[in-house]
Structures are given as C-alpha cells and as structure tokens.
C-alpha positions as CSV (number, residue, x, y, z in Angstrom):
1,X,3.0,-16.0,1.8
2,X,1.1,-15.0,-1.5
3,X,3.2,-14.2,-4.2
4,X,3.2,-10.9,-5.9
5,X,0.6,-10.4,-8.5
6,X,3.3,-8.4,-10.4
7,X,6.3,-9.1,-11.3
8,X,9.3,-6.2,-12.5
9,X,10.8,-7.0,-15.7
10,X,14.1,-6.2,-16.6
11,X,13.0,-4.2,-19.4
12,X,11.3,-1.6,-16.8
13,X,7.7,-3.1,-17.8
14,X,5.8,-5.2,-15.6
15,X,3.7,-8.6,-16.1
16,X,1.4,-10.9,-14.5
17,X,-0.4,-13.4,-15.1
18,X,-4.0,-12.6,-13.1
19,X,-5.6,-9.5,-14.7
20,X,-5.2,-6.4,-13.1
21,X,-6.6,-2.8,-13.6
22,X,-4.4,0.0,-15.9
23,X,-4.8,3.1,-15.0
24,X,-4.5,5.5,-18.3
25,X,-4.3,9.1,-18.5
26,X,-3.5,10.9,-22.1
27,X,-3.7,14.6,-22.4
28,X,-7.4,14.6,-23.0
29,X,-8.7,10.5,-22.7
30,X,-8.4,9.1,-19.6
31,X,-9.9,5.6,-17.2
32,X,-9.5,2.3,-16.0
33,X,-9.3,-0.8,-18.1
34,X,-9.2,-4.6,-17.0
35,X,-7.8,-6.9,-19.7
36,X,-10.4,-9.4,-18.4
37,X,-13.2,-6.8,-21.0
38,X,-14.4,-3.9,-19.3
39,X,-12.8,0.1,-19.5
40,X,-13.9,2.7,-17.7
41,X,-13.8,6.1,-20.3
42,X,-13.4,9.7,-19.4
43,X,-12.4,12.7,-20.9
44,X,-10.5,15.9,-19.2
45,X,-12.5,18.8,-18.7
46,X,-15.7,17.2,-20.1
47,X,-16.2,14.0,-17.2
48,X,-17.3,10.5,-17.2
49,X,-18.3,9.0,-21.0
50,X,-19.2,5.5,-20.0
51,X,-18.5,2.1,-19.7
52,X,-16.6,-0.2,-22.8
53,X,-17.4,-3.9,-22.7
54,X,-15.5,-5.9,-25.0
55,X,-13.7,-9.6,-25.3
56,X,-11.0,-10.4,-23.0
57,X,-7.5,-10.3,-23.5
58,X,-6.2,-13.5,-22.4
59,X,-2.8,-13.5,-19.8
60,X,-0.5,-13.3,-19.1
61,X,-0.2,-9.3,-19.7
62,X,2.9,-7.1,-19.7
63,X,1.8,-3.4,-18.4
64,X,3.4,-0.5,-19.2
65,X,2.9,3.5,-19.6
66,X,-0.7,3.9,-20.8
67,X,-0.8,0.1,-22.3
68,X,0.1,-3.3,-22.3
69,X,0.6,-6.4,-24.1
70,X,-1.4,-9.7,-23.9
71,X,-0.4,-13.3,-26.6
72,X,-2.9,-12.1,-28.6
73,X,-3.7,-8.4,-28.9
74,X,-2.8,-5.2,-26.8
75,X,-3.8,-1.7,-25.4
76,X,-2.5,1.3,-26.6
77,X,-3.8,5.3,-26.5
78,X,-2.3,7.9,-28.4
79,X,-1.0,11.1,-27.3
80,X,-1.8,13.3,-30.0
81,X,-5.8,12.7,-29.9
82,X,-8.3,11.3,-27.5
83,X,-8.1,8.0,-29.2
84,X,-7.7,4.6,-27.9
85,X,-6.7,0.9,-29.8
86,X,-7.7,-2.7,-28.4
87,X,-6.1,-4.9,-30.7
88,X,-7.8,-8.4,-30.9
89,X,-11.1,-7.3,-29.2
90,X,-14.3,-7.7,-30.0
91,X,-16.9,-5.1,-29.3
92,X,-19.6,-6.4,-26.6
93,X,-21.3,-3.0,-25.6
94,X,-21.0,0.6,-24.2
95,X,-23.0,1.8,-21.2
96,X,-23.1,6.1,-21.6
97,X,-22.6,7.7,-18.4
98,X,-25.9,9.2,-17.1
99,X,-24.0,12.5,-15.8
100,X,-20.5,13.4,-16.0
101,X,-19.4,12.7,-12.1
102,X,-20.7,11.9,-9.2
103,X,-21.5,15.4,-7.6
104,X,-23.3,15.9,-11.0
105,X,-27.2,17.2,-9.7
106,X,-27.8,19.0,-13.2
107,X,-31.1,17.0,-15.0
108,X,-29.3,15.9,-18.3
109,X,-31.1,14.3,-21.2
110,X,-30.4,10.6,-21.9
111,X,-27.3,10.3,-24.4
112,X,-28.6,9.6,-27.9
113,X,-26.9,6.6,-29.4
114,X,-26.8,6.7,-33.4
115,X,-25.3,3.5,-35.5
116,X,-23.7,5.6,-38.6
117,X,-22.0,2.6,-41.2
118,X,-19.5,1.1,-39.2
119,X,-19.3,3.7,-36.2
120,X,-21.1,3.5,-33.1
121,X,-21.8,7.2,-31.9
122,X,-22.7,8.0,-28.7
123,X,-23.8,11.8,-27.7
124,X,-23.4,12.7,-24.2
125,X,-24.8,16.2,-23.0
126,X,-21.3,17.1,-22.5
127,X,-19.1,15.1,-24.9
128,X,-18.8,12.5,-28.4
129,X,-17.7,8.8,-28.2
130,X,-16.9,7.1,-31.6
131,X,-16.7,3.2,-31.2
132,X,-15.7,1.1,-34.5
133,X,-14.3,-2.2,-35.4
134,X,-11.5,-2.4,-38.0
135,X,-11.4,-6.3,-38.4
136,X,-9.9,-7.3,-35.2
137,X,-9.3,-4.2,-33.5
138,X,-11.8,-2.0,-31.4
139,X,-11.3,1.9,-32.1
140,X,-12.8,4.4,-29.6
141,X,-12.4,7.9,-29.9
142,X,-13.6,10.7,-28.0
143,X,-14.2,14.7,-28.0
144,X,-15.4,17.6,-26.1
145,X,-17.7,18.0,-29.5
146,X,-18.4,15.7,-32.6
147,X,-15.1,17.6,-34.9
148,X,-13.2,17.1,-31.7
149,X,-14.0,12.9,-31.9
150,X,-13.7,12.2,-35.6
151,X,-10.4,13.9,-35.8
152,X,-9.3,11.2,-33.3
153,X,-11.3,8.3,-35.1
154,X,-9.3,9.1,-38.3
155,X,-6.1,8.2,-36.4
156,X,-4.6,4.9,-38.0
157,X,-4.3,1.9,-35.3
158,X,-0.7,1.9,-36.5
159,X,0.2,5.2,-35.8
160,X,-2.2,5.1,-32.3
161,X,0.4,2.1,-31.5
162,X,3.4,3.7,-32.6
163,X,2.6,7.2,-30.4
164,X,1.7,4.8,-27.7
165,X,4.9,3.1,-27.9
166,X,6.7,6.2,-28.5
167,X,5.6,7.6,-24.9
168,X,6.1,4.8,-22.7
169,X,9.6,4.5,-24.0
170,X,9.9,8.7,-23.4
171,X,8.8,7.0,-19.5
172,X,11.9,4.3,-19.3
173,X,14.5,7.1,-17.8
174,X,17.1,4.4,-15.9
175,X,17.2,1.6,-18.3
176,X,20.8,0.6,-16.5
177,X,19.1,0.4,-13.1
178,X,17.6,-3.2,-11.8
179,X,14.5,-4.1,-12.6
180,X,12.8,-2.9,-9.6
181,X,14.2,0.8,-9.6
182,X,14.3,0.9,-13.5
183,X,10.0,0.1,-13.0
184,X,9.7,2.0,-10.6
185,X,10.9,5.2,-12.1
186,X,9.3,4.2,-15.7
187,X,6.3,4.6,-13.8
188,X,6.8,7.5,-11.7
189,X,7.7,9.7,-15.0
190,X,4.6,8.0,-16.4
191,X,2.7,9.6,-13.2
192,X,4.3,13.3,-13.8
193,X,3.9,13.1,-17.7
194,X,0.3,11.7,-18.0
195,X,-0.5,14.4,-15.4
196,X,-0.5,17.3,-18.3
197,X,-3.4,17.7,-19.8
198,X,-5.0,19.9,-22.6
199,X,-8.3,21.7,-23.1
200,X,-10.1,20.0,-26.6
201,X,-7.7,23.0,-28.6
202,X,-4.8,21.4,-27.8
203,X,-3.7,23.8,-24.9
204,X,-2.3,23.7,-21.6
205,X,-5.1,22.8,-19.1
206,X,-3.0,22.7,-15.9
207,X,-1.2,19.3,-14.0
208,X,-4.0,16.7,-12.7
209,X,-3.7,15.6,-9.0
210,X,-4.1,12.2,-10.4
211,X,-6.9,9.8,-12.1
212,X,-10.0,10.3,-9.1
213,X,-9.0,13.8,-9.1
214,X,-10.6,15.1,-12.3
215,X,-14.5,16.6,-12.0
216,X,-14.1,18.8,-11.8
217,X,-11.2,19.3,-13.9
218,X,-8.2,21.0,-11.3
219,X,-4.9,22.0,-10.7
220,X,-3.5,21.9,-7.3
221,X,-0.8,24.1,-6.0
222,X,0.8,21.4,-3.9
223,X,0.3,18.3,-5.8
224,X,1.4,20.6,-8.3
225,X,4.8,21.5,-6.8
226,X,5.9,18.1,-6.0
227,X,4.7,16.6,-9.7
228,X,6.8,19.3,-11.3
229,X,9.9,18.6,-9.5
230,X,10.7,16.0,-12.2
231,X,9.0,18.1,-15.1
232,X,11.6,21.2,-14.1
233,X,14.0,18.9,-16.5
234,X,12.0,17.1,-18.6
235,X,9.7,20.2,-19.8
236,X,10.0,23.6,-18.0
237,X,8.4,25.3,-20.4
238,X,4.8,23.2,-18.8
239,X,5.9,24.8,-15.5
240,X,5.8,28.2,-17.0
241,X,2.4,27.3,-17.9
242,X,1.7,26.2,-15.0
243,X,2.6,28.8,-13.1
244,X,0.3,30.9,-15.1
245,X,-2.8,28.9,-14.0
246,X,-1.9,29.1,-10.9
247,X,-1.3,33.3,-10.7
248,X,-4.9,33.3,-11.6
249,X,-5.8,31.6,-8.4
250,X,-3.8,33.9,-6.0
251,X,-5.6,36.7,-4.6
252,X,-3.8,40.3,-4.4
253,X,-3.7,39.9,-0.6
254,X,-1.8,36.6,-0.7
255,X,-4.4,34.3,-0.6
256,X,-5.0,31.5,-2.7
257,X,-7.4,28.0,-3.0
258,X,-6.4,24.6,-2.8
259,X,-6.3,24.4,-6.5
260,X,-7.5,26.3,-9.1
261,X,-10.9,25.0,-11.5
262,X,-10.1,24.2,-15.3
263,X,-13.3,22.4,-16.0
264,X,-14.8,22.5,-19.8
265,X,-18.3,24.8,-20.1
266,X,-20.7,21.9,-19.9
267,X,-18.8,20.4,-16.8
268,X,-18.7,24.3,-15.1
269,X,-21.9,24.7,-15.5
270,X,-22.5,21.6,-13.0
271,X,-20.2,22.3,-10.8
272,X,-21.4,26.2,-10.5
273,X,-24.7,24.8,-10.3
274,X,-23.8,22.3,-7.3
275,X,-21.3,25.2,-5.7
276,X,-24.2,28.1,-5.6
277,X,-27.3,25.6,-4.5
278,X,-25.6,22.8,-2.2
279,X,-25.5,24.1,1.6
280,X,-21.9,25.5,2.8
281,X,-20.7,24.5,-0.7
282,X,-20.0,28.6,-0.9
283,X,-18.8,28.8,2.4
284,X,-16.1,26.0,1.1
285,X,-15.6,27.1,-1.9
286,X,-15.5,31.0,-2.2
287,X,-15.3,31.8,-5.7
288,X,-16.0,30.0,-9.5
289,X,-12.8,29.2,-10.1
290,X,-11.8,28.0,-6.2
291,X,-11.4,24.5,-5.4
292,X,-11.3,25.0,-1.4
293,X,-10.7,28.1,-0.9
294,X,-7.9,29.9,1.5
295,X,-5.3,27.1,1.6
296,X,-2.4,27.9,4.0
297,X,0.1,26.1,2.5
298,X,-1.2,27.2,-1.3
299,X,0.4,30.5,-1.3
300,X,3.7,29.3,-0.1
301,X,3.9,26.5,-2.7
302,X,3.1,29.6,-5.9
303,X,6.3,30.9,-4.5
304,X,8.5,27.8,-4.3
305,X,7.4,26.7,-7.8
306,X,8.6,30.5,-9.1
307,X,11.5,29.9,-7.4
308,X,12.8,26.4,-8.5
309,X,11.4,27.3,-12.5
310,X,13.9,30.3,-12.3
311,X,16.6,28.1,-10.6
312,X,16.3,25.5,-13.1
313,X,15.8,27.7,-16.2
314,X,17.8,31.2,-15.4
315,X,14.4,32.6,-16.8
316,X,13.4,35.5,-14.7
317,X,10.1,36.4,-16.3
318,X,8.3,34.8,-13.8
319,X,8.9,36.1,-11.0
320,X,8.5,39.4,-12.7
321,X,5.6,39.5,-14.2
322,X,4.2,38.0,-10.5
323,X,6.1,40.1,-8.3
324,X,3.2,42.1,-6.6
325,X,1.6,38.6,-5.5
326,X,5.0,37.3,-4.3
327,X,4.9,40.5,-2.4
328,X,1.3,39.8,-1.3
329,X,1.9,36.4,-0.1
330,X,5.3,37.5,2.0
331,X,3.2,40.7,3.9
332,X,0.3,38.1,4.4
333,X,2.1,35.6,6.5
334,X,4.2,38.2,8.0
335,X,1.0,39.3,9.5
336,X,0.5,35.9,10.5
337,X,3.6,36.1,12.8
338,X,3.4,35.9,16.5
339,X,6.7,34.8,18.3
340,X,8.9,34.5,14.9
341,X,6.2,32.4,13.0
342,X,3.1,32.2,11.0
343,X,0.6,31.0,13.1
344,X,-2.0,28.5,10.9
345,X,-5.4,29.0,12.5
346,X,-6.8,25.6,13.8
347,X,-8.4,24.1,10.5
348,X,-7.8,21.3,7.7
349,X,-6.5,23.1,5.2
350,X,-3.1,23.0,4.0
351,X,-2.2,19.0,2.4
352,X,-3.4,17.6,5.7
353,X,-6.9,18.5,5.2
354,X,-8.6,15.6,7.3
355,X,-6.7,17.1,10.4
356,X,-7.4,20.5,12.0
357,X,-3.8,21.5,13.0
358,X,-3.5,24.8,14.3
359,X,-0.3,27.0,15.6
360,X,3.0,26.4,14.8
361,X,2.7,23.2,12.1
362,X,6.1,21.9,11.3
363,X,5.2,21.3,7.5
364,X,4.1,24.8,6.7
365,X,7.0,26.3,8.5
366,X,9.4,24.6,6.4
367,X,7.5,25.8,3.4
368,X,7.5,29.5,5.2
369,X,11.4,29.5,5.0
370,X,11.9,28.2,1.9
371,X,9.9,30.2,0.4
372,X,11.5,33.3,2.3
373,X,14.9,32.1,0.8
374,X,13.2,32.2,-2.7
375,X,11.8,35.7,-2.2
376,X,15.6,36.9,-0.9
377,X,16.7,35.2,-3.9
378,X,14.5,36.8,-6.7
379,X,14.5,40.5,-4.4
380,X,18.5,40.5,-5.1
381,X,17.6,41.1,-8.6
382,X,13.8,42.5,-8.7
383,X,13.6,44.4,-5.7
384,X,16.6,44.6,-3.1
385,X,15.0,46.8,-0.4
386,X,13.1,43.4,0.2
387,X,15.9,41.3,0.4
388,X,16.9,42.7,4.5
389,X,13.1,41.8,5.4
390,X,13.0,38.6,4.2
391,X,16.2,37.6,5.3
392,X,15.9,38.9,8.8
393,X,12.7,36.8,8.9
394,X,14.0,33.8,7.9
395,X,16.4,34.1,10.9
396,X,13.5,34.7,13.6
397,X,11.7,32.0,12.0
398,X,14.7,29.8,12.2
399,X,15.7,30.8,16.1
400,X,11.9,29.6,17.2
401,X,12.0,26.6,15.2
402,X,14.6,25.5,17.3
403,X,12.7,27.1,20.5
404,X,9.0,26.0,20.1
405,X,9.3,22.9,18.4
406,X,12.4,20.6,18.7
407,X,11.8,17.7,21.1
408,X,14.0,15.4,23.1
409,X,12.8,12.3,21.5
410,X,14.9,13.6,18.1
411,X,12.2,15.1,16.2
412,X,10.5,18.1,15.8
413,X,6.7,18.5,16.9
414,X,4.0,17.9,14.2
415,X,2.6,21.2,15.7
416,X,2.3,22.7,18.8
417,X,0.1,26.4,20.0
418,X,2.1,27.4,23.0
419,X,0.5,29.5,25.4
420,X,0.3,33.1,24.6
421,X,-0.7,32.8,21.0
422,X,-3.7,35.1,20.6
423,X,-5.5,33.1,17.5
424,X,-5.4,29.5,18.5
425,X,-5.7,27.6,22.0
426,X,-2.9,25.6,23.0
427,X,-2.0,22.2,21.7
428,X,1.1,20.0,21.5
429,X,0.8,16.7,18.8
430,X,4.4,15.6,19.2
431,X,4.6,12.6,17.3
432,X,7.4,11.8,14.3
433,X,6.1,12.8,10.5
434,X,7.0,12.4,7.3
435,X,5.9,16.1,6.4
436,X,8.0,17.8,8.8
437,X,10.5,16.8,6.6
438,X,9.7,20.2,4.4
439,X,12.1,21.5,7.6
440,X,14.7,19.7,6.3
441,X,14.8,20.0,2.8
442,X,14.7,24.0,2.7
443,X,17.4,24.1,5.4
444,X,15.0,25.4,8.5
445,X,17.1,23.4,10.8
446,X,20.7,22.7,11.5
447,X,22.4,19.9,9.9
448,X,23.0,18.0,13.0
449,X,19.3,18.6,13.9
450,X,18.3,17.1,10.1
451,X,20.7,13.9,10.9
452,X,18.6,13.3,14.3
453,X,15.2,13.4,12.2
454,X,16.6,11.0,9.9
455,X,17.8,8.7,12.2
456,X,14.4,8.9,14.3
457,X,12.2,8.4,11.1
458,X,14.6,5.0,10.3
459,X,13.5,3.7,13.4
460,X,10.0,5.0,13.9
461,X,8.6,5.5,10.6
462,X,10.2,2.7,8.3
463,X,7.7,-0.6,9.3
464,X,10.3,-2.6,8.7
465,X,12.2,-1.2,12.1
466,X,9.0,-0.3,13.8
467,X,7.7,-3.3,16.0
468,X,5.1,-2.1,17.8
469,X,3.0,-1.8,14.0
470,X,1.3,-4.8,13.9
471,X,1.4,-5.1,10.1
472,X,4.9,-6.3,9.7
473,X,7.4,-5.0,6.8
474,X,4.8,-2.9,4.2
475,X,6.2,0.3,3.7
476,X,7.0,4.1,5.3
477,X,4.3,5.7,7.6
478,X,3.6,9.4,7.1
479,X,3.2,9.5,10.8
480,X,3.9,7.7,14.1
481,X,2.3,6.8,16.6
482,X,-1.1,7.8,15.5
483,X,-2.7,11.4,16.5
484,X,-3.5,11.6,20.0
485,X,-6.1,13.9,19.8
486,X,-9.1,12.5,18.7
487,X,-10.8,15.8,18.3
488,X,-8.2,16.9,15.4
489,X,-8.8,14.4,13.2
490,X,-12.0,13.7,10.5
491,X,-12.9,11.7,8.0
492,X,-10.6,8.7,6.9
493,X,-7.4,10.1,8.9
494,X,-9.9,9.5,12.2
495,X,-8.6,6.0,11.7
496,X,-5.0,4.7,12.8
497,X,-2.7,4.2,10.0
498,X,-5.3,5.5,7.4
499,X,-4.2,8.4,5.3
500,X,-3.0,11.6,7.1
501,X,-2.8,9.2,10.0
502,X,-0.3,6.7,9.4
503,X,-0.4,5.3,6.2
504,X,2.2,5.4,3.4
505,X,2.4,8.3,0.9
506,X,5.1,7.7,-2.0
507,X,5.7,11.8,-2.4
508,X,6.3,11.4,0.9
509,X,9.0,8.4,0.5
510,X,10.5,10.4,-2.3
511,X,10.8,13.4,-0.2
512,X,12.4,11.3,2.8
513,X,14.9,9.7,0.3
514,X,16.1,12.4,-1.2
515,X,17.0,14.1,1.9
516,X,19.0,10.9,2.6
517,X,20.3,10.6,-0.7
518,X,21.9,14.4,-0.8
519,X,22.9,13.9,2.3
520,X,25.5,10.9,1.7
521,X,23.1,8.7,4.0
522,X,22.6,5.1,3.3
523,X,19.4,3.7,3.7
524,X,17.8,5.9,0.6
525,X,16.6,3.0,-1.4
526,X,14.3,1.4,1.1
527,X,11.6,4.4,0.9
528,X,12.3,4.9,-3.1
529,X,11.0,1.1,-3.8
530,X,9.2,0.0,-0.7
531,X,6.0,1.2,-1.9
532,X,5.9,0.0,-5.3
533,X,7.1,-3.1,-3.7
534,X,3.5,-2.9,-2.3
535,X,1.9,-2.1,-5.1
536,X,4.0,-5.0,-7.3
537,X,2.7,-7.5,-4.8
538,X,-1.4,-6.5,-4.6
539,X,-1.4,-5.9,-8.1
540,X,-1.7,-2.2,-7.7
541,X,-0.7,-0.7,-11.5
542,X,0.8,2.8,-11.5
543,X,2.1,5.2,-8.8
544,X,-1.2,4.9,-6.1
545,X,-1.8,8.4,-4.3
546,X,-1.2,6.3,-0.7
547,X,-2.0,2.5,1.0
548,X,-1.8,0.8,4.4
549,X,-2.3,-2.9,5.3
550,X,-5.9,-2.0,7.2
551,X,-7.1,0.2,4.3
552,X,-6.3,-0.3,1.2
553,X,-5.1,2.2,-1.6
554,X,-5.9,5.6,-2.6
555,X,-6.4,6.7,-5.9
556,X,-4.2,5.5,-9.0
557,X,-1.6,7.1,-11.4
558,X,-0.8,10.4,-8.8
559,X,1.0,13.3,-10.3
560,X,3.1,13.7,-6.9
561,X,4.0,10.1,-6.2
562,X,6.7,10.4,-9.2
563,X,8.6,12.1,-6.5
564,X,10.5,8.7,-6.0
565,X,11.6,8.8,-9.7
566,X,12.2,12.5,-9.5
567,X,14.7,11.8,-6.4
568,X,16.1,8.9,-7.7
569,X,16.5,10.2,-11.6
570,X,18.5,13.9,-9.6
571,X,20.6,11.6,-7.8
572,X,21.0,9.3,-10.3
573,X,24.8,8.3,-10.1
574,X,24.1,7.8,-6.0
575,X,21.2,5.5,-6.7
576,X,23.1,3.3,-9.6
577,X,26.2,3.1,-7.8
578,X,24.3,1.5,-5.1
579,X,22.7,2.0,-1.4
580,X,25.4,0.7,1.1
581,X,22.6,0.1,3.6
C-alpha cells in the first residue's frame, strides 16, 4: 500500500515530505501555491491576477491555515490586506493573467508591467499586483486599484506573519482531541472562515462556495447554509450579513437563484457581457444579479438560515425586516402542493443540479418542513394567524412522507412522481442517499423511521461495509447503488460513483454524523474523519468540495465541507469522550 502523503500532527497541523498544493483564501487574496515555486494569484471580486514563479522551498513542509513552514523559509498571508510573504524565496517571474476567468470573452488590453525601484508592478485591466524582494523574502500584494495594493505592500513581513499566525491558531478549535480529529476540524474552521470575504472597502462581500467558485464572485444560498452552521457561534453578526445578501436575491413571489452575484465592476461587466450575448445564458440566468436562476431548494434554505440566526442569537430583526418574503416563499410552495407536498418540477436545480429529479424529492421535503417549523416559530411572535397554516402543513406534509415515500428496504425514496400528479410524469429512483438525510435532521420522520435510515446508510453507504463497491474502504457515498435512470442524470453525475452519483461529499459526512452523534449512536466518527483520511493519504490539502477512487477530487478549501468540524465542535464532549463503535 502507498503511504499517506500527509501525515496529522499532534499539534493539529499537517506535514509531508513530497510537495503538495495549499489552497489559500484571505478575505480579498486568494490561489494555489506549491512549495516546489509556483502560486497561482487571485483576487475576490476582481478574478485571476496571474502566475508567481519563485525558488523552491525545500521539504519537508508543515501546512496549516493559509501557510506553512518549510527548514528554511515559510508561507504566510495576512488577513487584514491582500498581501502575501514567502520567506526565503527568490523571485523567478510573474505571468499576468490574460483575462480574469475562463468564461471571460471581453477583448482586454495586455497588462502593462512597470519596474518602479525595487517593486515590480503589474496592471491588469481589472486589478494591481505589487511584487518586491526585501532581502530574502518575496512580498506580493494585490488590489482592486493601485491605493488598494500599496496599502497592502506597506504591510511589514513581521506583522504579515504574525496576522497569519494569529488566524490559523483562531482555526485550531479541539486542541485536546487526537491528531486526526484535532486536523481535521483546524481545517474545517479554516474552510468556514476563509469563506468570508470583503469587497476592496473592507466590507462584507457574502460566503464563497469555495476556491473554483469565485468568477464570478457568488454567494450561494445552500452552500451558504451549511458553511454558516459553524459561523452561527463563532461570528453571527457575518450571518446577519449574510442574510442580507441573500434578501436581495429573493423575489416577492418566493422565488430565488442559486446564489446571488457579488462580482467587482470590471469583473460584472464580463460576466453581463457573457450573460446578455452567450446563447441560453439568459434563459439560465434570468437576471444581473442571478447565478442560476429559480433554485427550488434556494428559497427554503433563506428561511432556515433566518431561522437558526434567531435561534442562536435571540435577535429577531431578521425575520422582521424579511417577513413579507418568508410569507412569499411559504404561499409559493403551498401552491406547489398536490397530495400534501411541494411537487419539484422535473429539472436540475436544487444542490443536485447534474440530476433532473422531479416530484416528490426526499431532500427538498426535508427542507420544506423544517422550514415550515421555522415559519411556525417566528409567526408565534410576528404574525400568529400564520402559525395554524403552517403547522397544519407540516402535518399533511409529514402524513405523505410516510405514505409516498418510505420503502421496505429501510429508507426513504430519493424521489418518486406517483401517478396522479398533474406537473410531472411518474418516476420512482429508490435507492439510499445521503441527502435524504435533511428528513432526518428537521424531524420529518418518526424516530424509529430515522434509526432505520441510519442503520441502512451504515451498511449501504459507508464503503467500508459496502462490498459490492469495488474500491474497497475510501469513504461515505452520497448515494447507493448508482441512479437507475440514465435519462436523469448529466454531466459528471452521468458516471457511477462520480459526484451527485456516488461519490463522497464531506457536508454530507458531517450531516450524517451529526444525526448519529445527537442521537446517542455510535459509529459517528467514521464519516467525521474518513474523508480527510482520504485527503491525508493523496495529499489533498484543505476540506475538498467531494472525491471518489475513479475520479478524483473536486474543488479545494469548500465553505460547506467544515460541516464535519461544525458537528464535531457542537457535540464536542460526545466526540472527545470517544465513539464506542
């Protein structure tokens, strides 16, 4: 067998002795570096800058939060400035980014690249990069605008370091847990953290899906939700904000995009450009300020992250102040209802969007009654005529739950259109998913119900019980066997055990754990650490977005795969006390 690549320490940081690429996300700078002398630069809101050669950093390397360590120099980036330190590196060359991401199809002139003393300045259409060498050290800084850059370049590497260090010990939350767990949550906090970002004033810009989900610059309602289930503690007063972005998104009727756009000018312009030219790009996306519009899930998720911000703060303002949308987002789905339950036309859009799923969907029903338990919740105090509606709904919603999709395996149906539905023809995918688990955790189901999942997802969905997987012990599957209908699946999940269809999503895991883990199950620590187990082992650095043995990764440092660390750091006397599994 190959030994891992990586190696948990017992300080919560992780080392190696092959170089391996760091993912690094500040609130404004933002790439990939390889200790072996290359970095790939970027800047929120703004896009791509370009490509940093410099000397090596010889191993072995100790990786952390946003840096690491090497024998003789280091990586650090501060958090107050888009500013960036590699100590004991030489300068070998910078390679401007000829537009500023992939989709970019607006002519840009070539970046101009000036040598001013000892600083290297390179202007992009839409952003600055300072490079200089202070003796031993390479300094590059970076800005929406020149001011914005040479603020950051008059950052001494001390106190670059020192904020550097400062943040990745802010990350090390379990320092009494094992090596394993105590990494694995220093990372997972690192995921939620580095997702807020801020616009070149300093401000709020909305949570980040993760690293490959920047151009153009978004917020997502979903991956939203589940990063901010471990910010609700750490820093409300970002989920107020964030809730703020997201009102913008919701449309008086209830309806809302997959996330919302918070993209610089220069970067808007592009994507506007691209959006109003490209074929069906306006079909897709509806509005400026839509990324993929009319999300069924979207609206739900608004609701649930009002709810839990005025659960975990008392703070009611919220939920006030957004009441009419609330209102417009319960009437919307009611009109949805046929038989007790919204019915999701037959289309990829709710977090499973490379699989049309139409009908009753397990996953957005759960959401459906937790979020009618948030509305009966806030209507006590805002609005009580509501409250008898809402509650009353819940009920129906709960009676055909049990009616349309429970199966005799011991699982509930991914989704099923039963004859008679006058939107959608009829379809049954009944296999076991990791999703459905939203059922579960907003109390859709009875308990005994909940303890039959659990049990069927042990032996189905955890590889390490599942023989018929030919790819041995690597991790949780989000779903099992793979879809049987080849005509409702696209793209990468058209593949067996490849995203949506199989492979293993750490939100997921941390979603599956918790609901063992408050619960009094054993058997919660397998999904918290089996992934980064993976990741330890291929040399993957960060929280990846999802993996499986055929395919590979997905993108690194996710907002929403801090779940782990969210369930692990709420249950936190369960999980150091120990799993009896």
């Amino acid at each position: 067998m190959t030994p891992p690549l990586l190696k948990a320490r017992a300080d919560g940081r992780v080392e190696g002795e092959t170089a391996v690429v760091l993912p690094f996300m500040a609130p404004r700078l933002q790439g990939e570096l390889n200790p072996d002398g290359w970095a790939d630069l970027a800047l929120w809101g703004a896009g791509s800058l370009g490509r940093l050669r410099f000397d090596p950093l010889g191993g072995p390397h100790v990786y952390f939060p946003n840096g690491l360590s090497a024998p003789e120099g280091g990586f650090h980036v501060a958090q107050e400035a888009p500013v960036m330190v590699l100590c004991g590196a030489r300068y070998r060359g910078f390679s401007p980014a000829r537009k500023c991401a992939a989709w970019d199809k607006v002519h840009h002139a070539r970046a101009r690249v000036l040598r001013e003393g000892a600083v290297r300045c390179v202007e992009l259409p839409w952003a600055v990069v300072l490079i200089e060498q202070r003796g031993e050290n390479l300094i590059v800084a970076a800005g929406a605008d020149r001011s914005e850059a040479e603020r950051a370049l008059h950052f001494r590497i001390e106190t670059i370091i020192a904020e550097g260090a400062a943040y990745a010990a802010h990350c090390d939350l379990m320092p009494e847990a094992d090596p394993l767990m105590r990494s694995m949550v220093m990372q997972g906090v690192h995921a939620a953290l580095s997702a807020i970002r801020r616009d070149d004033r300093g401000r709020f810009d909305g949570l980040a899906a993760g690293l490959h989900y920047s151009t153009p610059a978004r917020t997502y309602y979903r991956d939203g939700y589940w990063t901010l289930q471990l910010l609700l503690d750490l820093q409300p007063a970002i989920v107020h904000e964030q809730i703020e972005i997201l009102a913008s998104g919701v449309q008086p009727d209830g309806e809302a995009p997959s996330g919302v756009i918070v993209s610089g000018p220069e970067q808007a312009h592009a994507w506007e450009t691209l959006r109003t030219t490209a074929f069906g790009m306006d079909w897709i996306h509806t509005r400026s300020v839509d990324w993929w519009s009319d999300h069924f899930d979207s609206p739900l998720f608004f609701v649930l992250t009002i709810g839990d911000y005025v659960r975990a703060t008392d703070d009611l303002e919220p939920a006030e102040r957004h009441w009419p949308l609330i209102k417009g987002i319960f009437e919307r789905y009611r009109d949805l209802t046929e038989g007790g339950l919204p019915v999701k036309p037959r289309h990829d859009r709710d977090w499973a969007d490379n699989v049309y799923r139409g009908g009753y969907v397990a996953y957005d029903l759960g959401l459906w009654v937790g979020a009618l338990e948030t509305i009966c919740r806030l209507a006590g105090k805002l609005e009580p005529d509501l409250v008898a509606p809402a509650s009353e709904a819940a009920e129906h919603a709960r009676e055909a739950i049990a009616r349309e999709l429970w199966r005799s395996d011991g699982w509930y149906a991914d989704y099923i259109s039963p004859e008679g539905l006058s939107s959608v023809e009829p379809a049954l995918e009944d296999h076991l998913t990791l999703d459905s688990l939203t059922l579960l955790r907003y109390d859709a189901v009875p308990p005994d119900k909940a303890r039959e999942v659990l049990d069927a997802v042990r032996r189905h969905l955890e590889t390490r019980h599942n023989g018929d997987q030919a790819f041995g012990d690597w991790g949780v599957m989000c779903a099992y066997p793979p879809f049987k209908h080849r005509e409702d699946v696209r793209s990468k999940s058209a593949f067996a055990f490849r995203y949506h269809n199989g492979a293993d999503w750490p939100w997921l895991d941390g979603l599956y754990a918790e609901e063992r883990l408050r619960r009094g199950l054993p058997g919660w620590r397998y999904p918290l650490v089996r992934w980064w187990e993976t990741c330890l082992e291929k040399g993957w650095m960060g929280a990846v977005e999802y993996f499986s043995p055929p395919w590979g990764r997905g993108s690194l440092l996710q907002g929403w795969s801090a779940m782990p660390a969210a369930a692990a750091l709420r249950h936190r006397e369960a999980v150091l006390a120990g799993d009896r599994d």
